[in-house]
LOGUFI-15671 format. One line per field, with one value per atom (N, C-alpha, C, O): atom name; x, y, z; residue number from 0. Coordinates in steps of 0.1 Angstrom, whole numbers, plus 5000, padded with zeros to 4 digits. Each point is the difference from the previous one (the first is absolute). Layout:
<nodes>
atom	c(CA,...)
xx	c(X,...)
yy	c(Y,...)
zz	c(Z,...)
nr	c(NUM,...)
</nodes>
This chain:
<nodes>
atom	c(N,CA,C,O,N,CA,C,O,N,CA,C,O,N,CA,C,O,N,CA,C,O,N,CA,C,O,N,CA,C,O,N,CA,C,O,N,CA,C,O,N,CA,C,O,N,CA,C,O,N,CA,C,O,N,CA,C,O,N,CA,C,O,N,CA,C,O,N,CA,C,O,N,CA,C,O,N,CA,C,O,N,CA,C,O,N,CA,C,O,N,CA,C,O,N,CA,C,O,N,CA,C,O,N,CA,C,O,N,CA,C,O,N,CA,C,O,N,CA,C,O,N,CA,C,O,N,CA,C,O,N,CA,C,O,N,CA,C,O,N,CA,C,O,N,CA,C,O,N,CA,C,O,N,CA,C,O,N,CA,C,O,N,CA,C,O,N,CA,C,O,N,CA,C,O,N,CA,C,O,N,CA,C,O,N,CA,C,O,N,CA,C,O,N,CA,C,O,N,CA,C,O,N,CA,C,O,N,CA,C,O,N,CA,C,O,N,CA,C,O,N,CA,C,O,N,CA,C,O,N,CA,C,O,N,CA,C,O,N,CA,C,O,N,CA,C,O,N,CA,C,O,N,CA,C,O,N,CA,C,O,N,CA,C,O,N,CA,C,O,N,CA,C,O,N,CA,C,O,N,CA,C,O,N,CA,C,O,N,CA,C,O,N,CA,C,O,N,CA,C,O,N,CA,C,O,N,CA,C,O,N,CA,C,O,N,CA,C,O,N,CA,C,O,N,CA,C,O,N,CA,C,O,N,CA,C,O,N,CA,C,O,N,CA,C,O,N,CA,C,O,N,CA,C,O,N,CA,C,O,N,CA,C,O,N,CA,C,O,N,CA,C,O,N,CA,C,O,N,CA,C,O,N,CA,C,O,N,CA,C,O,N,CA,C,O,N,CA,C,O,N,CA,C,O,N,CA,C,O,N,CA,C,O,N,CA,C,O,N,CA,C,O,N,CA,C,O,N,CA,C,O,N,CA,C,O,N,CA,C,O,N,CA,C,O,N,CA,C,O,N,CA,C,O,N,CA,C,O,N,CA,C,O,N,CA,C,O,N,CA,C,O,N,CA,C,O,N,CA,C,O,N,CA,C,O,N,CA,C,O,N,CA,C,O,N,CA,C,O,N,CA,C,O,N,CA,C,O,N,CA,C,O,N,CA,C,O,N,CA,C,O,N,CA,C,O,N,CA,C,O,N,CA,C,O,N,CA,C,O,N,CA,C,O,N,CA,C,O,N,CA,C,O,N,CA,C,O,N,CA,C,O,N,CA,C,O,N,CA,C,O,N,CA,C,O,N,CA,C,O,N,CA,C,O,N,CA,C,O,N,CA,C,O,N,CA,C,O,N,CA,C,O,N,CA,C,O,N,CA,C,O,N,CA,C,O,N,CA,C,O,N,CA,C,O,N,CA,C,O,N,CA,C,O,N,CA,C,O,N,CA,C,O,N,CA,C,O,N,CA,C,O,N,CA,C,O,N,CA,C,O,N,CA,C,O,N,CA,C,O,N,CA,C,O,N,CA,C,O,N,CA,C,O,N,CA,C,O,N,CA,C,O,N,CA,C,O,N,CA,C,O,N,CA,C,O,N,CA,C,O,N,CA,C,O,N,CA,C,O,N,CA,C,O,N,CA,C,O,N,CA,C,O,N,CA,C,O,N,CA,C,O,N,CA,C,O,N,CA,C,O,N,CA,C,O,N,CA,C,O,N,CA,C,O,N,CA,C,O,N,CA,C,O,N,CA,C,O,N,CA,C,O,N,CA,C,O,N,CA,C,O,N,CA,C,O,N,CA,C,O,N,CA,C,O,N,CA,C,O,N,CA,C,O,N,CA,C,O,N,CA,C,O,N,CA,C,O,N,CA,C,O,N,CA,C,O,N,CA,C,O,N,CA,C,O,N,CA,C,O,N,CA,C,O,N,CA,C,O,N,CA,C,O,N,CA,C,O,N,CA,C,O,N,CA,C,O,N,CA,C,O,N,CA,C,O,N,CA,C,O,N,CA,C,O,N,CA,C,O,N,CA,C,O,N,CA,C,O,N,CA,C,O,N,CA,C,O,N,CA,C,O,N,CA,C,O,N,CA,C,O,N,CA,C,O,N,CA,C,O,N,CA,C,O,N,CA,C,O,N,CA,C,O,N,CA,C,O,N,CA,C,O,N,CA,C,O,N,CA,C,O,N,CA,C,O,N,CA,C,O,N,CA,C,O,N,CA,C,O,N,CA,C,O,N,CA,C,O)
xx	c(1517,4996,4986,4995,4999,4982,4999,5006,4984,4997,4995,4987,5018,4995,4983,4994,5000,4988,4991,4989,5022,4993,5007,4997,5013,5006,4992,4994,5004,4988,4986,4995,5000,4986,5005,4992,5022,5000,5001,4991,5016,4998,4991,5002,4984,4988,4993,4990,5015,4989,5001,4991,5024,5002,4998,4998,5001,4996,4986,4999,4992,4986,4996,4989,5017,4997,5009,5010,4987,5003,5005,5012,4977,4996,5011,5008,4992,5007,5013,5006,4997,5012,5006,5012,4986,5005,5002,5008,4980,4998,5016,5003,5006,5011,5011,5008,4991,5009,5008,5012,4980,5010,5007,5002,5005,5008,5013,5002,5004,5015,4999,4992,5018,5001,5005,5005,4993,5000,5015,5006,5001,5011,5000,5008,4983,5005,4998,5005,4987,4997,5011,5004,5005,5014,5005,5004,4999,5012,4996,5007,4983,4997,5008,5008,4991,5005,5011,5009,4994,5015,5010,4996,5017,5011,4997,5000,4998,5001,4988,4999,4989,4995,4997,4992,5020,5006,5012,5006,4996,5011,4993,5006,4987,4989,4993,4998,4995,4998,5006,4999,5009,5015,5002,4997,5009,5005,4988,5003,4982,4991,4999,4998,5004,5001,5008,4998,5014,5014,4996,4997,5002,4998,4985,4997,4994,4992,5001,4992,5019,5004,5003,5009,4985,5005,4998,5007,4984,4993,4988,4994,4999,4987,4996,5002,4991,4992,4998,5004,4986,4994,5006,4995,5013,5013,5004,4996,5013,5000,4997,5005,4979,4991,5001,5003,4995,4994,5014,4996,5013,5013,5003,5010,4986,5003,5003,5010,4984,4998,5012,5005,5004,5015,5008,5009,4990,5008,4997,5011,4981,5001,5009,5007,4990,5003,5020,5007,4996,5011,5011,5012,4984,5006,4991,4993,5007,4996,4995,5005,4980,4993,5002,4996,5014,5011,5002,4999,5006,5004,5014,5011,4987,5016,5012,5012,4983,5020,5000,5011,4979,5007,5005,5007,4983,5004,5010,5006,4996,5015,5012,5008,4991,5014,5001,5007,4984,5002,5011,5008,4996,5017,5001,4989,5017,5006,4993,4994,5006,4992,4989,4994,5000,4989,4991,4989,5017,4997,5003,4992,5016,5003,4985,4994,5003,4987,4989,4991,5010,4988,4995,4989,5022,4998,4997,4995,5006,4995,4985,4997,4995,4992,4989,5001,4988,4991,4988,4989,5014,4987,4995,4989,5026,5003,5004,5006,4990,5004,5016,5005,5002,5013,5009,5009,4990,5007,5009,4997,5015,5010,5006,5002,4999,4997,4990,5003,4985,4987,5001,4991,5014,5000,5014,5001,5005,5016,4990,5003,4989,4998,4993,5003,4991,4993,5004,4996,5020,5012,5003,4997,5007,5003,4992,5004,4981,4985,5003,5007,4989,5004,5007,4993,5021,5011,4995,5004,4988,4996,4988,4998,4997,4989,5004,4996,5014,5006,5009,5003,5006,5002,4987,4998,4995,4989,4992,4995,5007,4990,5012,4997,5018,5012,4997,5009,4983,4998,4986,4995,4998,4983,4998,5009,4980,4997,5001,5005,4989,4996,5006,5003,4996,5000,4987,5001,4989,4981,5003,4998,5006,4999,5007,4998,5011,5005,4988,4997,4999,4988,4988,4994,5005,4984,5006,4993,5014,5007,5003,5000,5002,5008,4987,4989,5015,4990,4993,5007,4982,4993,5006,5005,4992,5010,5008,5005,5005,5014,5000,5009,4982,4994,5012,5004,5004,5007,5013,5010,4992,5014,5003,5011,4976,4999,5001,5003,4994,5002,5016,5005,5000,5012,5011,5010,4987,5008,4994,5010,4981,4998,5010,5010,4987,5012,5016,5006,4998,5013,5006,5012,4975,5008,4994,5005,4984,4994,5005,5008,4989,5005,4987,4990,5010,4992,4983,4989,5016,4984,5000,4993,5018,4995,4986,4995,5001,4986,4989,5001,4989,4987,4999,4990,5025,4999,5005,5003,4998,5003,4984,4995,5000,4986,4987,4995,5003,4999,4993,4990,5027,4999,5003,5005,4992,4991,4990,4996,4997,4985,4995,4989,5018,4994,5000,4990,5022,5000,4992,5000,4992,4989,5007,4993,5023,5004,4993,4995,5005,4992,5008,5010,4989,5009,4993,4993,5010,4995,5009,5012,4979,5007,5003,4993,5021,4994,4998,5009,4982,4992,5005,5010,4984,5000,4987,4999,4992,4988,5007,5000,5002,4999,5015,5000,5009,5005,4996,5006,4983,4994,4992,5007,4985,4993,5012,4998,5014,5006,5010,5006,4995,5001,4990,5003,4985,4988,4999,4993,5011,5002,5015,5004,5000,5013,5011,5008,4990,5011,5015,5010,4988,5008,4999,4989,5023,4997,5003,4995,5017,4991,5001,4998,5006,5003,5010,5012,4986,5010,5013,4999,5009,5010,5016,5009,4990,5013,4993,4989,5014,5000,4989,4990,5019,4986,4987,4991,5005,4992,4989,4988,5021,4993,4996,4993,5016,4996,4987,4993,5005,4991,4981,4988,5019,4989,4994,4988,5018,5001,4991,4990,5015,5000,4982,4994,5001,4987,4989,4988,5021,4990,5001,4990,5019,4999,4988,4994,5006,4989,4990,4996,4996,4991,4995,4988,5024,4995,4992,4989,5019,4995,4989,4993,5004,4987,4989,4988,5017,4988,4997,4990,5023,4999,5001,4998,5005,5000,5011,5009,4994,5015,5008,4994,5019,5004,4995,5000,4994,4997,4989,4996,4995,4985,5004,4994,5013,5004,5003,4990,5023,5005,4984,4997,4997,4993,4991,4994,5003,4988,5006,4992,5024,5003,5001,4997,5008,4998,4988,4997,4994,4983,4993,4988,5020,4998,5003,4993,5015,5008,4994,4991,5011,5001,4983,4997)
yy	c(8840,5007,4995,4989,5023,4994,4995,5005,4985,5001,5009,5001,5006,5011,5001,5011,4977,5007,5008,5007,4986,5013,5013,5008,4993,5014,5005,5009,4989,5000,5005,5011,4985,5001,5014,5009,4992,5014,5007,5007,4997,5006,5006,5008,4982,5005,5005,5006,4990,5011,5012,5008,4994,5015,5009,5012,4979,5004,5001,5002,4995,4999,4991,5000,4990,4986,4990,5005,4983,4997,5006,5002,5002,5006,5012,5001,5006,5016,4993,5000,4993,4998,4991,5000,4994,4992,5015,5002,5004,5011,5011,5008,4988,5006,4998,5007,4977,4991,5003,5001,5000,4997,4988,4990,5015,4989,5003,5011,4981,5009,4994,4991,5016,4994,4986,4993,5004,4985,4997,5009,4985,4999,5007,5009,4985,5000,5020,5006,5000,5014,5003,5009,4988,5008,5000,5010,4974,4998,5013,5010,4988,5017,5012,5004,5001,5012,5002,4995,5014,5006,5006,5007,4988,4997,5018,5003,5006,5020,5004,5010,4974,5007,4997,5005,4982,4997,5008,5000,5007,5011,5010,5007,4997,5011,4999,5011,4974,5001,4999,5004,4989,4999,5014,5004,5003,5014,5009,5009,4989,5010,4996,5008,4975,5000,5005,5005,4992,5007,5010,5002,5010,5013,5005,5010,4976,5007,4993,5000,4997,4991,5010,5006,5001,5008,5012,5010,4989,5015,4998,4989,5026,5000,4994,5004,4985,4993,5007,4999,5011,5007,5010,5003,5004,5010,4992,5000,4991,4988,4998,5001,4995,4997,5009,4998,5014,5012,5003,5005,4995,5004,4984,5001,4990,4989,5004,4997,5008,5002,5006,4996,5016,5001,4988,4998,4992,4994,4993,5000,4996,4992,5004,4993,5021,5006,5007,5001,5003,4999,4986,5002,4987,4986,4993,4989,5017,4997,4987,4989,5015,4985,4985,4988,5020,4986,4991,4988,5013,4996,4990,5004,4984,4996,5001,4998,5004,5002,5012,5006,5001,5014,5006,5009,4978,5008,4990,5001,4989,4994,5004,4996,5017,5003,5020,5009,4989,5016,5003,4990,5018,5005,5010,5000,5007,5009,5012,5005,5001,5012,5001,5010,4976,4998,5001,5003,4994,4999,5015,5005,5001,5015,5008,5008,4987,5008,4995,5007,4982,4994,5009,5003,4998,5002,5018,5002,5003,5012,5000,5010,4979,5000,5005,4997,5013,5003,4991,5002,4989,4987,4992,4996,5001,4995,4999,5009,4980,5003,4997,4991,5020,5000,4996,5008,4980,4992,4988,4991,5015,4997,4981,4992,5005,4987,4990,4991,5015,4989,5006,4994,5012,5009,4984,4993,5010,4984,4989,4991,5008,4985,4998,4990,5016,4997,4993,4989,5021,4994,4985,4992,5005,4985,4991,4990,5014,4992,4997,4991,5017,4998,4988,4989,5010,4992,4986,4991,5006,4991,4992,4988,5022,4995,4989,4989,5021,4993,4990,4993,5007,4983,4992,4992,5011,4990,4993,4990,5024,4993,4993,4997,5000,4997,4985,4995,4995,4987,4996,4989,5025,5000,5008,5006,4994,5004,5020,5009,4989,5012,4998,4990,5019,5006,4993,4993,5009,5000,4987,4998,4990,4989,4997,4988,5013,4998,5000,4992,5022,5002,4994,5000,4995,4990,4988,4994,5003,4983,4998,4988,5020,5000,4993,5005,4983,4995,5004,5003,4998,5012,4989,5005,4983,4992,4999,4990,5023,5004,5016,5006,5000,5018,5005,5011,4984,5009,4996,5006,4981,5001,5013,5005,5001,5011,5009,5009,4994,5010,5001,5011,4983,4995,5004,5008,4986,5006,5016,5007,4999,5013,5006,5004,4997,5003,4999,5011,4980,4994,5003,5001,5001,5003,5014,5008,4996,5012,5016,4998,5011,5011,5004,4999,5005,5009,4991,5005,4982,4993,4984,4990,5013,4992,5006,5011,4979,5003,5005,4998,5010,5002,5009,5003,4999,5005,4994,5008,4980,4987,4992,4992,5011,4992,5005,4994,5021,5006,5002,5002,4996,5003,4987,4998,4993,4984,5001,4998,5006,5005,5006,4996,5017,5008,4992,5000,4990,4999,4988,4993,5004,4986,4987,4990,5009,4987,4995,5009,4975,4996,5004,5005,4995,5001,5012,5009,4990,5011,5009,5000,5006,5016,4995,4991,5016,4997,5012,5005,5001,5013,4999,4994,5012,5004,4991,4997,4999,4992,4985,4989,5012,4989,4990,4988,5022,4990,5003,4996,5011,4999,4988,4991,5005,4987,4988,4991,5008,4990,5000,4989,5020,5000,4994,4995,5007,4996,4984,4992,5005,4983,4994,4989,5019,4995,4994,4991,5015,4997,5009,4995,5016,5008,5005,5000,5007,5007,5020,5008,4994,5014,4997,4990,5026,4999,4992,5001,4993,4988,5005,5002,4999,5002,4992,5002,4987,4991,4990,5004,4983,4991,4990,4994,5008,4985,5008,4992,5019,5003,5005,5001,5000,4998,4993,5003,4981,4986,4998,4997,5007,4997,5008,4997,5013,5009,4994,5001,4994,4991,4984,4996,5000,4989,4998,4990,5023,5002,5004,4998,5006,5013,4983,4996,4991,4991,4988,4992,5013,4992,5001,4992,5024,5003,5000,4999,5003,5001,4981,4995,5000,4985,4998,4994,5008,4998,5015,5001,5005,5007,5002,5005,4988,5008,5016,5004,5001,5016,5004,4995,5014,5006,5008,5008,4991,5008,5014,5008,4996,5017,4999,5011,4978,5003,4994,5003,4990,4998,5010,5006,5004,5013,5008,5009,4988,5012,4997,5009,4975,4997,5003,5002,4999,4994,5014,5002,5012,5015,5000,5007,4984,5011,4992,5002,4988,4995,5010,5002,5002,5012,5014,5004,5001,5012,5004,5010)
zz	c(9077,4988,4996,5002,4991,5002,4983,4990,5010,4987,4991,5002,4990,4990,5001,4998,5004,4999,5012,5001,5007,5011,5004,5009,4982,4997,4994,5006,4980,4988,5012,4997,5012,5005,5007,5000,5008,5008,4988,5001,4984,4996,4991,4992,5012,4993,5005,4997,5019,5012,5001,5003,4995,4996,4988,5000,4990,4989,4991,4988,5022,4997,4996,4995,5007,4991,4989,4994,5004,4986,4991,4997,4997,4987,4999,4990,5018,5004,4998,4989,5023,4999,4988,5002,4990,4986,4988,4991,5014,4985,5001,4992,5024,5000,4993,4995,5007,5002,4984,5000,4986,4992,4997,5006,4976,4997,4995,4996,5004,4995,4986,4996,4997,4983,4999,5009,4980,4995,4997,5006,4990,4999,4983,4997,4994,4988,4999,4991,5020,5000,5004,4993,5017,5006,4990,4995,5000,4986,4989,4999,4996,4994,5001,4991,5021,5006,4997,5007,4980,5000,5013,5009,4990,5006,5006,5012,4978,5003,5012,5007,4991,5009,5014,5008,4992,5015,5003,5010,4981,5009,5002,5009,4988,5002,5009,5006,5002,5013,5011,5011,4983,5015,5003,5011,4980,5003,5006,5007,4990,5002,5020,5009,4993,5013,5008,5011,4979,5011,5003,5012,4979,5006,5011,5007,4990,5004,5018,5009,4990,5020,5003,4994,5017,5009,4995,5003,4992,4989,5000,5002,4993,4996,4987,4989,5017,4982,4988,4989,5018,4991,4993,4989,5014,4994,4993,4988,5016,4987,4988,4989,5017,4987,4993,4989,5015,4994,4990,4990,5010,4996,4990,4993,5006,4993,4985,4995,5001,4984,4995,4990,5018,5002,5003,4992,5021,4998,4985,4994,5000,4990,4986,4993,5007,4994,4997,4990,5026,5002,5001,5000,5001,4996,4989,5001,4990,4987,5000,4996,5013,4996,5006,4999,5010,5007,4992,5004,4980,4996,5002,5000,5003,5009,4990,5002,4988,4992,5002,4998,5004,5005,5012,5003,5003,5019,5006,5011,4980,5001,5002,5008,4979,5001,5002,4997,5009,5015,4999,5002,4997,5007,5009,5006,4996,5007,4998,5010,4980,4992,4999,5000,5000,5001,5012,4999,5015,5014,5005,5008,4988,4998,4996,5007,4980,4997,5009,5006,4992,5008,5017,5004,5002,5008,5001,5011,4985,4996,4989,4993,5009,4988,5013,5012,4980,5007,4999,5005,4988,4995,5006,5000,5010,5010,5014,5005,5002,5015,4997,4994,5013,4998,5008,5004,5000,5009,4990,4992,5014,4991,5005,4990,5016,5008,4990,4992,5012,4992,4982,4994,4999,4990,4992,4990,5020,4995,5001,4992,5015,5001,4986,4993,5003,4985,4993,4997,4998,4996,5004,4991,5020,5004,5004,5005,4992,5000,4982,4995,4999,4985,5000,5000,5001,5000,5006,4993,5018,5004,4995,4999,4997,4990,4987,4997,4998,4988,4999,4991,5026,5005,4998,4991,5020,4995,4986,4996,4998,4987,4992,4988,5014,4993,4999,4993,5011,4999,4999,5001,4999,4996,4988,4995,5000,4992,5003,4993,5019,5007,5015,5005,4999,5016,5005,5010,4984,5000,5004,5012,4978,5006,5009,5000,5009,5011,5014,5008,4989,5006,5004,5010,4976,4997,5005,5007,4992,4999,5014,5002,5012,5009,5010,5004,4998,5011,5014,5010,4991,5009,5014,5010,4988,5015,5002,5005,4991,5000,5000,4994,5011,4995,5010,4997,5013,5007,4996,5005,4984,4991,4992,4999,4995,4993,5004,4992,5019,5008,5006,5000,5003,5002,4988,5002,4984,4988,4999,4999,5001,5001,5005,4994,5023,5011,4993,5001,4994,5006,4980,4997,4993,4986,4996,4992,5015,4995,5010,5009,4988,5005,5008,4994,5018,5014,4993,4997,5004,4997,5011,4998,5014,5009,5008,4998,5012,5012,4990,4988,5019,4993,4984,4993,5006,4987,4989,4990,5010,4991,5004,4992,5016,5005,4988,4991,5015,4992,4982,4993,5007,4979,4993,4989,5022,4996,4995,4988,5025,5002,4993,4995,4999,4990,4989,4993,5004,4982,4999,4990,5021,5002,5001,4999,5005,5004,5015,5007,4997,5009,5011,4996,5015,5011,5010,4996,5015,5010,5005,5000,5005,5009,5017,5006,5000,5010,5006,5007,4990,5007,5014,5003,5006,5016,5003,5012,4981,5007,4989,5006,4986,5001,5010,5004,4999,5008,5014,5010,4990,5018,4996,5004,4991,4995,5001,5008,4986,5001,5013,5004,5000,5016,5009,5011,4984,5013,4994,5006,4985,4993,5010,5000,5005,5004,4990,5003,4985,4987,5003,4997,5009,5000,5011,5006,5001,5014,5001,5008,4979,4993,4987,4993,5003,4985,4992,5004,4988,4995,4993,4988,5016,4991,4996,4992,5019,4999,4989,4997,4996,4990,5004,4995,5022,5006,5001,4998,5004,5004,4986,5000,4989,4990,4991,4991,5011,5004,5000,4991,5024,5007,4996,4999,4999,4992,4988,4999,4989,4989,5005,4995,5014,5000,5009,5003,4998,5009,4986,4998,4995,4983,4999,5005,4990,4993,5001,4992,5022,5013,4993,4992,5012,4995,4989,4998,4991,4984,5002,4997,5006,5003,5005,4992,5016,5003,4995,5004,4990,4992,4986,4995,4997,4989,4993,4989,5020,4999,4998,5007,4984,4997,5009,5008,4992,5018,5000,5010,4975,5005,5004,5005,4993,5009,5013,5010,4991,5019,5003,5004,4995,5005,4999,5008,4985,5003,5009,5007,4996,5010,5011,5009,4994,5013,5006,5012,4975,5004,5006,5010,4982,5006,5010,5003,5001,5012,5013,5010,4988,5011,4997,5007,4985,4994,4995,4994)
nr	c(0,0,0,0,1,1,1,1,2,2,2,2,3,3,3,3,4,4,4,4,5,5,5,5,6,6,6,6,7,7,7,7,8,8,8,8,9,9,9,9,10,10,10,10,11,11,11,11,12,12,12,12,13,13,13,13,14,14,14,14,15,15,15,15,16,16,16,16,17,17,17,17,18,18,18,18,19,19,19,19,20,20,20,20,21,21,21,21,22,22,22,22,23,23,23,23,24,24,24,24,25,25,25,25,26,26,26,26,27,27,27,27,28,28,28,28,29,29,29,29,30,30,30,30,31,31,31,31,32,32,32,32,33,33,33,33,34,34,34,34,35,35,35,35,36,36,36,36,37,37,37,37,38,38,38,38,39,39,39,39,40,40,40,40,41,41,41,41,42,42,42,42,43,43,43,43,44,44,44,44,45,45,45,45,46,46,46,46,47,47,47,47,48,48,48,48,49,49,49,49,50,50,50,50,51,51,51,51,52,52,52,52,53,53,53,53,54,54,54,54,55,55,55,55,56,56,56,56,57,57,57,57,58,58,58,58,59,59,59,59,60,60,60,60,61,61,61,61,62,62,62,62,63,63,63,63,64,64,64,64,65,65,65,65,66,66,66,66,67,67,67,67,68,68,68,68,69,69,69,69,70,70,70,70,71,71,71,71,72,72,72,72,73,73,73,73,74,74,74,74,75,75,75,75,76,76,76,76,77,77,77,77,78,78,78,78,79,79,79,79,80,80,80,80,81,81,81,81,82,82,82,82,83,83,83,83,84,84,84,84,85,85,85,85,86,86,86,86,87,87,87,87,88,88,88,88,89,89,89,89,90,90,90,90,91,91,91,91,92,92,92,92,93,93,93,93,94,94,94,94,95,95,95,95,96,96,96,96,97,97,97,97,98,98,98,98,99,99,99,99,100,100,100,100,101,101,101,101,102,102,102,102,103,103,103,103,104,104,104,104,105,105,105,105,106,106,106,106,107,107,107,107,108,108,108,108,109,109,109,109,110,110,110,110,111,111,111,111,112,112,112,112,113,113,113,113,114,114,114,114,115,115,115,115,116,116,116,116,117,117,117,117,118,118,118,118,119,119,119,119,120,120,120,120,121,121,121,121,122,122,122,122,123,123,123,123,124,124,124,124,125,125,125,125,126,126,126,126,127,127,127,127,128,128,128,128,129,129,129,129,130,130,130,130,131,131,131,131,132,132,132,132,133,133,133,133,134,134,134,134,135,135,135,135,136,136,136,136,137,137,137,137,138,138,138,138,139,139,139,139,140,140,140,140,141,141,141,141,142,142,142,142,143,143,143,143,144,144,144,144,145,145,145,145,146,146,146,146,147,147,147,147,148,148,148,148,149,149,149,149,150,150,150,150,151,151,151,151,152,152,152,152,153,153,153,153,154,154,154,154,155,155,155,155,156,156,156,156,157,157,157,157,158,158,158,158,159,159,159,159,160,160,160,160,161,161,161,161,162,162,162,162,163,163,163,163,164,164,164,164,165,165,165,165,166,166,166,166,167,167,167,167,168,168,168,168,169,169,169,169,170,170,170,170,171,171,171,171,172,172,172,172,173,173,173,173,174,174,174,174,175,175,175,175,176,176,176,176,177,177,177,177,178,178,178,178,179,179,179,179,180,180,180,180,181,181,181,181,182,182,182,182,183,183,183,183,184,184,184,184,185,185,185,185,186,186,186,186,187,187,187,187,188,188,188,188,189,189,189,189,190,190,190,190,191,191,191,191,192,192,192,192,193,193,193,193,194,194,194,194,195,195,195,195,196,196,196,196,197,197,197,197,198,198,198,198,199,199,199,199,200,200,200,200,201,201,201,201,202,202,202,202,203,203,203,203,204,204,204,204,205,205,205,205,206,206,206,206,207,207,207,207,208,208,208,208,209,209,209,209,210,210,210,210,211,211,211,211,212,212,212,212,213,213,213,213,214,214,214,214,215,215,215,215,216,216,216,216,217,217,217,217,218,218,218,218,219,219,219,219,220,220,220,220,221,221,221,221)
</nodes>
């Protein structure tokens, strides 16, 4: 495995330089900025990812202002207690992509949310609080308590809501493939171990948060 900074030097060669490449890099939110973030509008990005896996983004986007509108705001005492009649209309709603599958999970994202915030203040701080040298613990409770928010779409609507942690895109695990961290895509415990235990390396010897690594190590390749 090389030291980050001569990962850091291939991905400025590609990227015009220095300068170029940092002005990509970004910061994720601060902790006390996540803690902020109402609990309605982490269910609002979870759900906006699910549907948009394996779908067009942009239909999506474009149609957002229905979903918001048809789950009232993602309000979680409302989308808590969804029923039957409710998944009935929904799925006939024209507001919405009507996929009756990702349309439930709302429902039982809701519910998980409001596990979590049951010994926090909020859901938000679970979030903020959750140690970035443990980013694929979280990913892990995603998967295993949240609904269709394992692999890149729990990666994802991290990313979006500015928690630290990385993607593993298609370049960035050809990058940690050519580090010999990994031999493909990671998906058993050790292997994401191992992926962790390389972001820990580097945050170490750089100081840089894992989302400007993931992104150096993308534009190293990519």
């Amino acid at each position: 495995m090389n030291r980050f900074d001569e990962i850091y030097g291939i991905a400025a060669g590609r990227q015009g330089g220095k300068e170029a490449l940092d002005a990509k890099l970004g910061d994720p939110k601060t902790r006390q900025q996540l803690a902020a973030i109402p609990d309605d509008r982490w269910l609002s990005c979870m759900t906006k990812c699910i549907f948009q896996a394996g779908f067009n983004w942009k239909v999506v986007d474009s149609m957002w202002p229905g979903f918001e509108a048809a789950f009232q705001g993602f309000d979680l005492d409302h989308c808590t207690f969804l029923h039957d009649e409710d998944f009935d209309r929904l799925v006939s709603d024209k507001r919405i992509v009507r996929h009756g599958t990702k349309i439930r999970s709302v429902q039982q994202n809701a519910v998980f949310l409001g596990e979590l915030a049951q010994d926090h203040n909020s859901a938000a701080e679970v979030f903020a609080h959750w140690p970035p040298d443990d980013y694929v613990g979280l990913l892990a409770t995603l998967k295993k308590r949240g609904s269709r928010l394992g692999g890149n779409t729990g990666q994802y609507f991290l990313r979006f809501m500015g928690v630290d942690g990385f993607i593993l895109s298609r370049d960035v695990v050809a990058r940690l493939m050519v580090e010999e961290i990994i031999d493909k895509a990671p998906t058993s415990q050790k292997a994401m171990k191992a992926v962790q235990d390389a972001f820990n390396t580097w945050q170490d010897q750089t100081g840089l948060s894992l989302t400007q690594i993931s992104r150096v190590l993308a534009m190293s390749i990519g």
